[in-house]
Backbone as JSON Lines, residues from 0, in Angstrom:
{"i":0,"aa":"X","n":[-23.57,20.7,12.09],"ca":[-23.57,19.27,12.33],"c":[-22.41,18.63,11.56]}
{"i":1,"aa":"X","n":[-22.07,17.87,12.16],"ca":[-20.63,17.07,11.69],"c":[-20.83,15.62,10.81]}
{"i":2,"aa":"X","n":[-19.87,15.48,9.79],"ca":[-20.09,13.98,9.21],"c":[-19.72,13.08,9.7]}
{"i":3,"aa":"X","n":[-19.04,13.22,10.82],"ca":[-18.85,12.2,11.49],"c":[-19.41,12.04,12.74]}
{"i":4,"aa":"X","n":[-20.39,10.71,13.22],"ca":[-20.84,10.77,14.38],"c":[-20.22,10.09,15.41]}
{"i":5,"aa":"X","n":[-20.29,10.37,16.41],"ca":[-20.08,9.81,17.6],"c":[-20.92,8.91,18.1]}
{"i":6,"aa":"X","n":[-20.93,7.54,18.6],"ca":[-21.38,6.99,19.29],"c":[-21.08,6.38,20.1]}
{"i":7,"aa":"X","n":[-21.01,7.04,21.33],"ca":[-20.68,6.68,23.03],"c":[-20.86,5.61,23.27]}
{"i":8,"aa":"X","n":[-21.72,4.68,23.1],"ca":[-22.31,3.65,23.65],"c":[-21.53,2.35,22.81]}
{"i":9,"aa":"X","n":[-21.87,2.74,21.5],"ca":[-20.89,1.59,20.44],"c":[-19.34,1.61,20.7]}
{"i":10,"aa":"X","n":[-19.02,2.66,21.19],"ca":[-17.74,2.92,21.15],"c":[-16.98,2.52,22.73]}
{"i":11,"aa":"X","n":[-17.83,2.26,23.96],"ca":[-17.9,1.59,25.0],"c":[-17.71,0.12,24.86]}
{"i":12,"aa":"X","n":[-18.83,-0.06,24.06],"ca":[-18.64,-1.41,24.06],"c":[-17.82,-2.33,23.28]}
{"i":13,"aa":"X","n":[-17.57,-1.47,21.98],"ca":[-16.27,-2.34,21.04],"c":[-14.8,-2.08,22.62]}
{"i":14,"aa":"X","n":[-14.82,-0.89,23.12],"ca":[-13.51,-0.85,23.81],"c":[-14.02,-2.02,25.16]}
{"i":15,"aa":"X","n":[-15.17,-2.7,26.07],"ca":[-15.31,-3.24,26.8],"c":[-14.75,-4.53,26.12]}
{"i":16,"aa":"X","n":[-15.3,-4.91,24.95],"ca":[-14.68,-6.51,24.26],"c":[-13.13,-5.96,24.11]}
{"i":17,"aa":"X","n":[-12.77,-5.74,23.81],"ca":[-11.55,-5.77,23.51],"c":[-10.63,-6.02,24.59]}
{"i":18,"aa":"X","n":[-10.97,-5.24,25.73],"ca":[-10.03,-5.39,27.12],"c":[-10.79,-6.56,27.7]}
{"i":19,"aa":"X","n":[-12.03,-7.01,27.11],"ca":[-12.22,-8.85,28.12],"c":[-11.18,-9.64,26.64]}
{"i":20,"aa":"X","n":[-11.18,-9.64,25.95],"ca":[-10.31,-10.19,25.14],"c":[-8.83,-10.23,25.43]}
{"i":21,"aa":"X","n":[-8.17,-9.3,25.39],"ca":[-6.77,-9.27,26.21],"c":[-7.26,-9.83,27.6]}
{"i":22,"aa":"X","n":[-7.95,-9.6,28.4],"ca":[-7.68,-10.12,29.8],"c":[-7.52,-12.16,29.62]}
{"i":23,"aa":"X","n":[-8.31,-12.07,28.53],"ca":[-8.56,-13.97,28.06],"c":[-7.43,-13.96,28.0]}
{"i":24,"aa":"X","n":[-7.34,-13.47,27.06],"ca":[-5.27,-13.85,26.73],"c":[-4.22,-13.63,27.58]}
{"i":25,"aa":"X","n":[-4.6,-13.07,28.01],"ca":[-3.06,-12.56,29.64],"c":[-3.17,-14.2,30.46]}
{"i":26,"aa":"X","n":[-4.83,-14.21,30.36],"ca":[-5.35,-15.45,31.55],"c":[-4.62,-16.66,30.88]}
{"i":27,"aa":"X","n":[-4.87,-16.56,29.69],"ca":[-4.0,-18.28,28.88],"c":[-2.74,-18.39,29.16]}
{"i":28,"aa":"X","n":[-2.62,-16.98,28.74],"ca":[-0.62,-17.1,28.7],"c":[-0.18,-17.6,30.35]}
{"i":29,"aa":"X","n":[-0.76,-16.97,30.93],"ca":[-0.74,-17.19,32.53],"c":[-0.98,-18.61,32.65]}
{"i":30,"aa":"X","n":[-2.12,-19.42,32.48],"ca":[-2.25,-20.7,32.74],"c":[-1.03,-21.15,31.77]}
{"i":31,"aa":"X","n":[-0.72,-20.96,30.74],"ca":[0.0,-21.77,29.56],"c":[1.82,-22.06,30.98]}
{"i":32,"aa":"X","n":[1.96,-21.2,31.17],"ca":[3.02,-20.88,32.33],"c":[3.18,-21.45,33.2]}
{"i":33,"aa":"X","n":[2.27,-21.49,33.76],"ca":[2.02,-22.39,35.28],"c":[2.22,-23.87,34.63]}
{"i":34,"aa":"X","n":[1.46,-24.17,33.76],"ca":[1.31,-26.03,33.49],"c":[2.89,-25.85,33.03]}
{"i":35,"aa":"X","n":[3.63,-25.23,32.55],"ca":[4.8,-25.93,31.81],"c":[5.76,-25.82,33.09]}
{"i":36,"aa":"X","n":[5.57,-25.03,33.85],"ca":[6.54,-24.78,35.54],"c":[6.24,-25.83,36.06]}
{"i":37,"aa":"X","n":[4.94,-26.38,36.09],"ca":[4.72,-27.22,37.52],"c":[5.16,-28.62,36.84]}
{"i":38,"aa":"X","n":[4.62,-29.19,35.41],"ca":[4.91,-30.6,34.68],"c":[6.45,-30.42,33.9]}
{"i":39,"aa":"X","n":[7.23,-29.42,33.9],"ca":[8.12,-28.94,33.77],"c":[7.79,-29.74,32.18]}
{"i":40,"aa":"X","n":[7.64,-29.16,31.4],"ca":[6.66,-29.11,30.24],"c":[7.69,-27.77,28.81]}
{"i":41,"aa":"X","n":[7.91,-28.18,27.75],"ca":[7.95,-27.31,26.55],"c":[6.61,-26.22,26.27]}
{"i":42,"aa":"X","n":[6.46,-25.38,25.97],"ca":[5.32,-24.6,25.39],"c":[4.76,-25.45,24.11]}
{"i":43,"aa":"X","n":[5.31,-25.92,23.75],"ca":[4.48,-26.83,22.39],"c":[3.59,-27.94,23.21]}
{"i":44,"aa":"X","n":[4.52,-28.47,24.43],"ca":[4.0,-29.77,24.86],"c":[2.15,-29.37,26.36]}
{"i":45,"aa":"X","n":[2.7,-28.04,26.57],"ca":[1.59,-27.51,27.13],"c":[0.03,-26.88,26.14]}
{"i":46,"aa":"X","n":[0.83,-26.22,25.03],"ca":[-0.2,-26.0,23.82],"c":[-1.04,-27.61,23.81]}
{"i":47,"aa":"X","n":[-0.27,-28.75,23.0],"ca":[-0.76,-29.64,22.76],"c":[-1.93,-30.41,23.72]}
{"i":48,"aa":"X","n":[-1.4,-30.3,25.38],"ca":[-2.07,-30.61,26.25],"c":[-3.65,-29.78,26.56]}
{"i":49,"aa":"X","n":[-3.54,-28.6,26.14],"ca":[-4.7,-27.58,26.17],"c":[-5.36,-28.41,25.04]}
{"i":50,"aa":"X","n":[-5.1,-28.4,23.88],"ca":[-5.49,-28.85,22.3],"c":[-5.92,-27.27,22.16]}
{"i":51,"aa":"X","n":[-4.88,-26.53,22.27],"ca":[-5.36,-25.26,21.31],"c":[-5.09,-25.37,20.12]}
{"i":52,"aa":"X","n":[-5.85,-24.89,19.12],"ca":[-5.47,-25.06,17.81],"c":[-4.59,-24.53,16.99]}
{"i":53,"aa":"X","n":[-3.71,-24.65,15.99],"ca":[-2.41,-23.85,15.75],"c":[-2.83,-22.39,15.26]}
{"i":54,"aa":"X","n":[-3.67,-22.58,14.63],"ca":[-4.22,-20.62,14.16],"c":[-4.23,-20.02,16.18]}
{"i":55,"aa":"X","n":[-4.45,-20.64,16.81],"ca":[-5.21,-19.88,17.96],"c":[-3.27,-19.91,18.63]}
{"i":56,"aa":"X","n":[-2.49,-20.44,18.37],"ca":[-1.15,-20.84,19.58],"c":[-0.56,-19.44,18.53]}
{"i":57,"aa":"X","n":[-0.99,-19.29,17.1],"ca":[-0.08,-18.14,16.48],"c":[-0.69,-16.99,16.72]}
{"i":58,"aa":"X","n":[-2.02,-16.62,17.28],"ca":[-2.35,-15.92,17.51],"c":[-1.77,-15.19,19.13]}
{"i":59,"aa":"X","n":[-1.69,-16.3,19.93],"ca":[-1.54,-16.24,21.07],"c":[0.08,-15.29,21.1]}
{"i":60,"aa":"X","n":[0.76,-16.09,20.5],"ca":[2.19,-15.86,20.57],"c":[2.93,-15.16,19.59]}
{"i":61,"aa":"X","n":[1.95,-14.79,18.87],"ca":[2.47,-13.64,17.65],"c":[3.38,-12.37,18.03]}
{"i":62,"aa":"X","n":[2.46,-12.42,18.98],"ca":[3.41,-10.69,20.27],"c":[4.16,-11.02,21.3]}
{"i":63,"aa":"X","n":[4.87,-10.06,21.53],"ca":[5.66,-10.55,22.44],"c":[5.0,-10.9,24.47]}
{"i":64,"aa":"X","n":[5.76,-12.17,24.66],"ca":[5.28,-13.14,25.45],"c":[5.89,-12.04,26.97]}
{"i":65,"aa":"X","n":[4.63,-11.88,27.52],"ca":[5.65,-11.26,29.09],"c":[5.18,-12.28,30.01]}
């Protein structure tokens, strides 16, 4: 028997949050995009319009933006 265990199920589900988490964020960056194309808009001035909060816009944009 091994000291380290496996658990399939915990280990499903931390990896299921994680990829709905990135998909949130692909989805923002995506909306964040569209509003500044269509109101022809700054990224600060589309942040502001969301009211995302600045911990959440450095989070967002910490990595690189595709």
């Amino acid at each position: 028997m091994s000291i380290f265990e496996y658990d399939e199920e915990k280990e499903l589900k931390l990896l299921r949050e994680a990829e709905f988490q990135a998909g949130l964020e692909q989805g923002m960056k995506a909306n964040i995009k569209n509003l500044m194309e269509t109101m022809g808009i700054s990224l600060d001035q589309a942040l502001d319009l969301l009211k995302v909060p600045e911990d959440k816009r450095k989070l967002l944009f910490s990595k690189d933006t595709k």
